[in-house]
N, C-alpha and C positions, 0 to 999 in steps of 0.2 A: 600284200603288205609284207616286206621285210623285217626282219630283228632289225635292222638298221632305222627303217621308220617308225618302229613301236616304240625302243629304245626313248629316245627324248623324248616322247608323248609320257611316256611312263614315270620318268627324271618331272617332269615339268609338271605333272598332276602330284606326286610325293611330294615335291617342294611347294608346290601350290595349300596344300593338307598341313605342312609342317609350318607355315609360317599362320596357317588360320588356329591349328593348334597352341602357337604360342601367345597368339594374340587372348586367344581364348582364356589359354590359363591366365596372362596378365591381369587380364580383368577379373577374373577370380579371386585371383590373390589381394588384387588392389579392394575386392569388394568385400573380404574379408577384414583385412587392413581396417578399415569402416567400420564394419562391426566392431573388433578388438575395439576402437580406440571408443565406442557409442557403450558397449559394457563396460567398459572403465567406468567413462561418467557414471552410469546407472548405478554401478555397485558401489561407489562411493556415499551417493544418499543413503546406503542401506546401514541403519542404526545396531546393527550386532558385528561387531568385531568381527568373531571367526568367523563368520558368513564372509564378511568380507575377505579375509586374509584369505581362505581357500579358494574366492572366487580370485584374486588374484595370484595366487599361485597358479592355477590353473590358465591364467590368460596369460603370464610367462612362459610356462610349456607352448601353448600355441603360437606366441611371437616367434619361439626360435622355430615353429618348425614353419613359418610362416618365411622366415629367414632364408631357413634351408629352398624353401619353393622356390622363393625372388631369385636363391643364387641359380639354381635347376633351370630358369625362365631365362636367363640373361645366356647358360649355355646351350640352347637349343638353336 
């Protein structure tokens, strides 16, 4: 076996990895996405103010970096 026949066997197993990997993360992110949006509701019932207020500052931090994945996922 040649560099020449390893060559695209090698391309073609990377590229095979790289699109299961994004698949991967897609549904990650989408599975998170879920979450975020199922602790909204929850934290809303919750009868103390700053419970709340922190638990949603805190689920704004994770939307942007939620964000930042979606954009990381679209460039791969």
């Amino acid at each position: 076996m040649t560099v020449d026949d390893v060559c695209p066997q090698l391309l073609n197993r990377v590229l095979e990895l790289r699109a299961r990997a994004h698949g991967e993360l897609c549904r990650v992110v989408s599975l998170l996405d879920l979450s975020v949006s199922n602790i909204r509701k929850i934290s809303s019932q919750i009868a103390n103010p700053a419970v709340r207020k922190i638990i949603e500052n805190e689920l704004v931090s994770v939307e942007a970096k939620l964000r930042l994945a979606k954009e990381k996922a679209v460039g791969l």
